[in-house]
C-alpha positions in Angstrom: -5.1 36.0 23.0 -1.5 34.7 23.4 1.0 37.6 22.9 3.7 37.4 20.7 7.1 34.9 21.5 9.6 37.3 22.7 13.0 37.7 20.5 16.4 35.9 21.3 19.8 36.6 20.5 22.6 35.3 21.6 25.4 37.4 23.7 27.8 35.0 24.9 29.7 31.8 23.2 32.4 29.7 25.0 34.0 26.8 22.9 36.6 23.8 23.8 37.2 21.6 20.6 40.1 19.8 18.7 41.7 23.4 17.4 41.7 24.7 20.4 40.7 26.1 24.2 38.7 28.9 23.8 37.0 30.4 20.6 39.4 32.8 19.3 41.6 29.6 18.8 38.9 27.3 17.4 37.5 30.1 15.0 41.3 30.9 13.8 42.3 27.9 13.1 39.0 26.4 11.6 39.0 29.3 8.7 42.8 28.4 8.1 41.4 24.8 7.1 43.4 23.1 9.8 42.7 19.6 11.2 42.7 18.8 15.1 42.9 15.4 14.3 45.9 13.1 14.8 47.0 9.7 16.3 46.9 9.8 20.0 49.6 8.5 21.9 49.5 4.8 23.8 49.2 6.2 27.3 45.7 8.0 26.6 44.2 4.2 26.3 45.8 3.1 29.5 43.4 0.8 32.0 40.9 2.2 30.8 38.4 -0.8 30.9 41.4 -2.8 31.3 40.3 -3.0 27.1 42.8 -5.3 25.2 42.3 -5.7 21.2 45.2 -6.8 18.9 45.7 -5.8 16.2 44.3 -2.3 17.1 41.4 -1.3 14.1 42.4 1.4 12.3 40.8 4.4 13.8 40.7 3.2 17.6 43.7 5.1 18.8 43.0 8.7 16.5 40.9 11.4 17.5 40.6 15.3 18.3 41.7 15.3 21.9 41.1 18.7 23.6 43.6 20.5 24.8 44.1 21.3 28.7 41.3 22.4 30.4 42.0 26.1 32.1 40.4 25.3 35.3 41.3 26.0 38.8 42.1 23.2 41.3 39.2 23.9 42.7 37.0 23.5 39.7 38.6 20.3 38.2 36.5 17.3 38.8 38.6 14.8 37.1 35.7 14.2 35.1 36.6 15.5 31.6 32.7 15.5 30.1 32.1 18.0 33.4 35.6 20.1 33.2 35.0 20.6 29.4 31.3 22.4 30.2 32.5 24.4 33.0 35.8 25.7 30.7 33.3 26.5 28.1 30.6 28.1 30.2 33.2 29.8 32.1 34.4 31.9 28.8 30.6 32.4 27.5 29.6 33.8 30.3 32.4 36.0 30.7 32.1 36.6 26.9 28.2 37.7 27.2 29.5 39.8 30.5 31.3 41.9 29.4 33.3 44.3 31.1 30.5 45.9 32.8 29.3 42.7 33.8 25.1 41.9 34.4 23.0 41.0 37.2 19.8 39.0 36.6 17.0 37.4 38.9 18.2 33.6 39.9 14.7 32.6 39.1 15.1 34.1 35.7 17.7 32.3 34.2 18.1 29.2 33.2 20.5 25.6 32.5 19.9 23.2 29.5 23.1 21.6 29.3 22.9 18.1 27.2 25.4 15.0 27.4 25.0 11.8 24.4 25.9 9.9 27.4 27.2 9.4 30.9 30.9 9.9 31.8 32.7 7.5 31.3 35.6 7.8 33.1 34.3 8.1 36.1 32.3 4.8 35.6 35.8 2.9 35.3 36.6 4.5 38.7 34.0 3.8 40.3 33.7 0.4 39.0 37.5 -0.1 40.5 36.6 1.3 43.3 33.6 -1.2 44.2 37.4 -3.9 44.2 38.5 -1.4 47.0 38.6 -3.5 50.1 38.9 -0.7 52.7 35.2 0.1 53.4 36.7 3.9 54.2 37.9 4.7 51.4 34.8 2.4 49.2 32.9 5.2 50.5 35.1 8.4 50.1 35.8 7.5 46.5 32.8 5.4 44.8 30.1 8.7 45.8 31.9 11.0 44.0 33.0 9.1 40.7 29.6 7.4 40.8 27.9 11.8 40.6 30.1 12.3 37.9 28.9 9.3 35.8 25.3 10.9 35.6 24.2 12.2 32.5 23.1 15.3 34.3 25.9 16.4 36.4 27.3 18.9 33.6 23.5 21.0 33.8 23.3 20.7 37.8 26.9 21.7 38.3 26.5 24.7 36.0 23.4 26.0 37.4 25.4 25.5 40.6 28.5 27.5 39.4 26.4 30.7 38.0 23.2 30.4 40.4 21.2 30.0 38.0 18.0 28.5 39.5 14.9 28.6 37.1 16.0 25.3 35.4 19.1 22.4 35.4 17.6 20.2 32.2 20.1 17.8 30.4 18.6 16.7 26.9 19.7 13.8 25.6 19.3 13.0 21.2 22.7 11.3 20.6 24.4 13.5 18.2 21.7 16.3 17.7 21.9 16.6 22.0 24.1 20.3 21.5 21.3 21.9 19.1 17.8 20.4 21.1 19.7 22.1 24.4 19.8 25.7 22.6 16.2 25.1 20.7 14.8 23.9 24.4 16.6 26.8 25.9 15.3 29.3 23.6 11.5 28.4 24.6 12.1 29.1 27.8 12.9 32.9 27.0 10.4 32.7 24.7 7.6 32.0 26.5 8.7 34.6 29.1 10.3 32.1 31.6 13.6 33.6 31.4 15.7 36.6 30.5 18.6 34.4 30.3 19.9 30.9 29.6 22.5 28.8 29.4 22.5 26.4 26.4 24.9 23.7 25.1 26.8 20.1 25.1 29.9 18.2 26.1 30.8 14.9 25.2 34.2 12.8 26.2 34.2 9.8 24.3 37.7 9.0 23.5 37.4 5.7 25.6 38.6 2.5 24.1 34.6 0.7 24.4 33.4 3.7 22.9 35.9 3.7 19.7 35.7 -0.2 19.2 32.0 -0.1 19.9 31.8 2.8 16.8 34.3 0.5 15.1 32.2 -2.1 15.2 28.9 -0.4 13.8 31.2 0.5 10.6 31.1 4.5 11.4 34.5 5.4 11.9 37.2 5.6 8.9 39.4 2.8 8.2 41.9 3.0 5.3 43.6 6.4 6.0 47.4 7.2 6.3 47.3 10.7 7.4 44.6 11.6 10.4 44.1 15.3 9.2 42.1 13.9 6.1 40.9 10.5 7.5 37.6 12.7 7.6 35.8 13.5 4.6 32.0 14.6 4.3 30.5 14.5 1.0 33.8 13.4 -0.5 33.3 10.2 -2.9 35.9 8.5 -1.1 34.4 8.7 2.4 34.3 6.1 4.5 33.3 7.2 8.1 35.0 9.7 11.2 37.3 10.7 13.6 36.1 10.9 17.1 36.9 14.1 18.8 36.1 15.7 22.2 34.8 19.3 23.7 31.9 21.3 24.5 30.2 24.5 23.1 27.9 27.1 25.5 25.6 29.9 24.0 24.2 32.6 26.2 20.8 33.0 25.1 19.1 36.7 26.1 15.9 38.1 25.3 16.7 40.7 23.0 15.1 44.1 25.2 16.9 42.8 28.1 20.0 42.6 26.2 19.9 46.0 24.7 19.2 47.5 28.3 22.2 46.7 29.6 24.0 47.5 26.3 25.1 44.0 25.0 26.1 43.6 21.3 24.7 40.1 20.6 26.0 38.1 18.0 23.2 36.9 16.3 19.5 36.3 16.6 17.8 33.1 16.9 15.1 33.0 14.6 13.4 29.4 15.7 14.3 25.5 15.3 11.7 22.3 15.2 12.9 18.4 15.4 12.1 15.6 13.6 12.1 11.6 13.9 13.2 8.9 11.4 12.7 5.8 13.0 14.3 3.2 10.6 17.4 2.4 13.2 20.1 3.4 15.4 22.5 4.1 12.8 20.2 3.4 9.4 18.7 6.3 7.5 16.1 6.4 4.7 18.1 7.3 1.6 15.0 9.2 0.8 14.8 11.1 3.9 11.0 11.8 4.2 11.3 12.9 7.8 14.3 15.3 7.1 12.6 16.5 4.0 9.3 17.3 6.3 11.7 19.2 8.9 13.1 21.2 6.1 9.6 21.8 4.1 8.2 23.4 7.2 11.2 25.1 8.8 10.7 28.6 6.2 6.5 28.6 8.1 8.1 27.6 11.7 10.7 30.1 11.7 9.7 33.1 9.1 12.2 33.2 6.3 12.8 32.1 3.6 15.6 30.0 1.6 16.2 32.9 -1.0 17.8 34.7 2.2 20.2 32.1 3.5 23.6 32.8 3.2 25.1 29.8 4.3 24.5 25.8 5.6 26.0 23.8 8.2 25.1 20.4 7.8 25.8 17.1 9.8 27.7 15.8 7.1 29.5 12.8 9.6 31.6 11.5 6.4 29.8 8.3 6.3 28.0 7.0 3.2 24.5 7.0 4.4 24.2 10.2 6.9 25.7 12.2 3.8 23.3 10.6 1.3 20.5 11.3 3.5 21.1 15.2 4.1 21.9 16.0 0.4 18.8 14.0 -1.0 16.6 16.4 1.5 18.2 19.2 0.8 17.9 18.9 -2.6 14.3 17.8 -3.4 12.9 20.2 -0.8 15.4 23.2 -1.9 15.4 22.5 -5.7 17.9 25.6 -7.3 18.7 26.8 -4.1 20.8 24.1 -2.7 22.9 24.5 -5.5 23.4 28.4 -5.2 23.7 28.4 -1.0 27.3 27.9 0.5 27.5 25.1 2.2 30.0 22.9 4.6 30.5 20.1 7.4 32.8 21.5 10.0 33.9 17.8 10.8 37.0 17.6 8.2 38.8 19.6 10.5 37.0 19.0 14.0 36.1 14.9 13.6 32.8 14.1 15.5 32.1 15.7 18.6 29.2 13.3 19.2 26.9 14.4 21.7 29.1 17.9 21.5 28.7 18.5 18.1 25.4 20.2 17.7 26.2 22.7 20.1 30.2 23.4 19.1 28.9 23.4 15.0 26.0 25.7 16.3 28.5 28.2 17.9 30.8 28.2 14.8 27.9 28.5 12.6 26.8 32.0 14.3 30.6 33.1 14.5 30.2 32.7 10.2 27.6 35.7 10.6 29.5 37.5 12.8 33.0 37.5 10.9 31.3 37.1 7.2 33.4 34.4 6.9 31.9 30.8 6.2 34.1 28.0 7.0 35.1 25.7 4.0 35.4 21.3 3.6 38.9 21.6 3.6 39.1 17.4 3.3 37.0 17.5 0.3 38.4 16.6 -3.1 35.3 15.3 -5.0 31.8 15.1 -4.1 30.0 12.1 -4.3 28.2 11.5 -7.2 25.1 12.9 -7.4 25.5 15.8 -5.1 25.0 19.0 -6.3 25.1 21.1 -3.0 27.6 24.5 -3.0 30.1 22.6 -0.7 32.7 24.8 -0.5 36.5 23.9 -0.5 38.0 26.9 1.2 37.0 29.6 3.9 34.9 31.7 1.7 34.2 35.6 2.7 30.3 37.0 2.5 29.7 40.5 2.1 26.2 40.6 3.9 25.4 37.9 5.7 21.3 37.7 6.9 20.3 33.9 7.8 21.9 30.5 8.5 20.6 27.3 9.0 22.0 24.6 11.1 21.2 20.8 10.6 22.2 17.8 13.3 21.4 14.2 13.0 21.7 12.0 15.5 21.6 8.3 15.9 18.5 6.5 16.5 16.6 9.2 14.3 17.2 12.6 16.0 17.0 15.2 13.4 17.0 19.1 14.5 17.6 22.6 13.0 18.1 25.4 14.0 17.9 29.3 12.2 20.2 31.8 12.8 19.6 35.9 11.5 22.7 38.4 11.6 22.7 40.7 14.1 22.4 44.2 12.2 
């Protein structure tokens, strides 16, 4: 007879996002009901793609650029969807650390490290460099950017960087990518693979081809004066996001292992499942039957129940379908309860982190059951009609915490959750 899955909790975060560097930042900030989004100046569109559009679409050139990496020469690669993981891994693991520090068996912990997509920015390069006509230098520079463009780099380099050697995975589910890397990570502890893993996502998308290309599908906001609000989930005058850029990390540890070496984790991972609507890459089914299903048997999957959740973080991208979609599930398959349980998007304040935002909204999401704090929709004014979720406004203080649940959507049908218990 199969024993029971062992418990997880989670001991370490690292985070990289629009408000800030680190998570101290981000957290501060993101309660205040500050926006990292703002016009970006000229010069961060230079060559890239040698791209050319006139008149520029609203939207193209705004964003939540990160700020400065804290990397060492030595660590920079120049690729920014590989520098932002290894700034954010670098403060989880210290974070989960400690001072005392912990060793662990290489064969006992664990990578899965997700990217949306491939880097960019090292493709340009490399695709200038193939014009290079010394053969020397063709070959000194082209290897290099051309590893960087891989979607996997991120997850090799980190198992690289910390030794861990039991796995280097790199899940890829478009927008849900962040929250599928800690659910996969998770089973691995689980199932008694690990003692410890490494979970999380980075994305760098601020490219020219990436914002007309996100232009073009009709996702991104349009008529806006003032960045800081050009993002609105749930609001009845949304129109679409901001792209932003960064990268989250959990440290995932199975909860005996933790408490021998003394750790304080921040919360416990209760479970997670995925689902698949299959309608189109960006089209959802109003009705949301696949969503709905997640939801109906998350409660069985991950043993609670929605009377104990204290708070919601959905998706909520600030377009009109996405936010349709998630407050139609939520509210046939929650009844009463989705109007008592508070409930936000983090993306008013942090635009859309892409392929990084199930893993930087997940971090943020278990830092609201550590602080009792819940992060508000600071860009909401009015919901849409219809809605009758508890979005609310402001950062809103909770006494007791006990469960959260986490929602990501992702283009092409990726739909994942993930449930979250208060460490106590």
């Amino acid at each position: 007879m199969p024993s029971a899955p062992r418990r997880v909790v989670v001991t370490g975060l690292g985070v990289i996002t629009p408000l800030g560097p680190d998570c101290a930042t981000t957290w501060t900030r993101l309660i205040a009901g500050e926006s990292g989004l703002r016009r970006l100046p000229d010069e961060h569109f230079a060559d890239i793609f040698d791209f050319k559009e006139e008149p520029i679409p609203p939207g193209i050139k705004h964003g939540g650029p990160h700020p400065p990496v804290s990397l060492s020469t030595q660590e920079t690669t120049g690729e920014p969807m590989v520098d932002l993981a290894l700034h954010a891994a670098k403060e989880a693991v210290q974070d989960a650390a400690g001072d005392s520090g912990f060793e662990i068996d290489p064969y006992r912990a664990g990578v899965v490290f997700g990217t949306s997509k491939a880097g960019f920015r090292s493709f340009d390069q490399f695709m200038r460099s193939q014009q290079v006509e010394t053969a020397e230098k063709h070959n000194n520079d082209s290897g290099k950017h051309w590893t960087h463009f891989l979607s996997d780099t991120p997850a090799l380099m980190l198992a690289k960087q910390f030794n861990f050697k039991a796995s280097a995975l790199c899940p890829v589910a478009a927008c849900a990518t962040g929250l599928v890397a800690v659910q996969r990570a998770a089973h691995f502890i689980q199932h008694d693979q690990c003692d410890v893993m490494l979970a999380g996502s980075s994305d760098a998308s601020l490219l020219p081809i990436i914002q007309s290309s996100y232009h073009r599908l009709g996702v991104l906001a349009r008529n806006f004066e003032d960045p800081a609000i050009a993002c609105r989930p749930f609001d009845d005058t949304r129109e679409g996001f901001l792209i932003g850029e960064g990268a989250a990390v959990l440290i995932l540890e199975e909860a005996e292992h933790a408490a021998a070496r003394g750790a304080t984790p921040y919360a416990e991972w209760l479970g997670g499942n995925q689902t698949a609507d299959t309608l189109g890459l960006t089209q959802l089914d109003s009705e949301s039957p696949a969503l709905r299903h997640l939801l109906t048997q998350l409660p069985r999957q991950c043993s609670f129940d929605w009377n104990d959740v204290s708070y919601l973080n959905l998706h909520g991208t600030s377009t009109v379908m996405n936010d349709v979609c998630e407050v139609n599930a939520l509210q046939r398959v929650l009844g009463t309860e989705a109007e008592r349980i508070p409930t936000s998007s983090l993306k008013g304040s942090l635009g859309h982190l892409l392929g990084a935002a199930g893993s930087v909204e997940t971090a943020l999401t278990i830092l609201a059951l550590k602080h009792r704090q819940l992060p508000g929709n600071p860009t909401l004014k009015t919901p849409f009609e219809g809605c009758r979720l508890n979005l609310i406004r402001k950062s809103q203080e909770v006494a007791n915490p006990y469960i959260a649940v986490k929602l990501s959507l992702g283009f092409g049908g990726h739909l994942a959750a993930g449930v979250f218990r208060a460490w106590q």
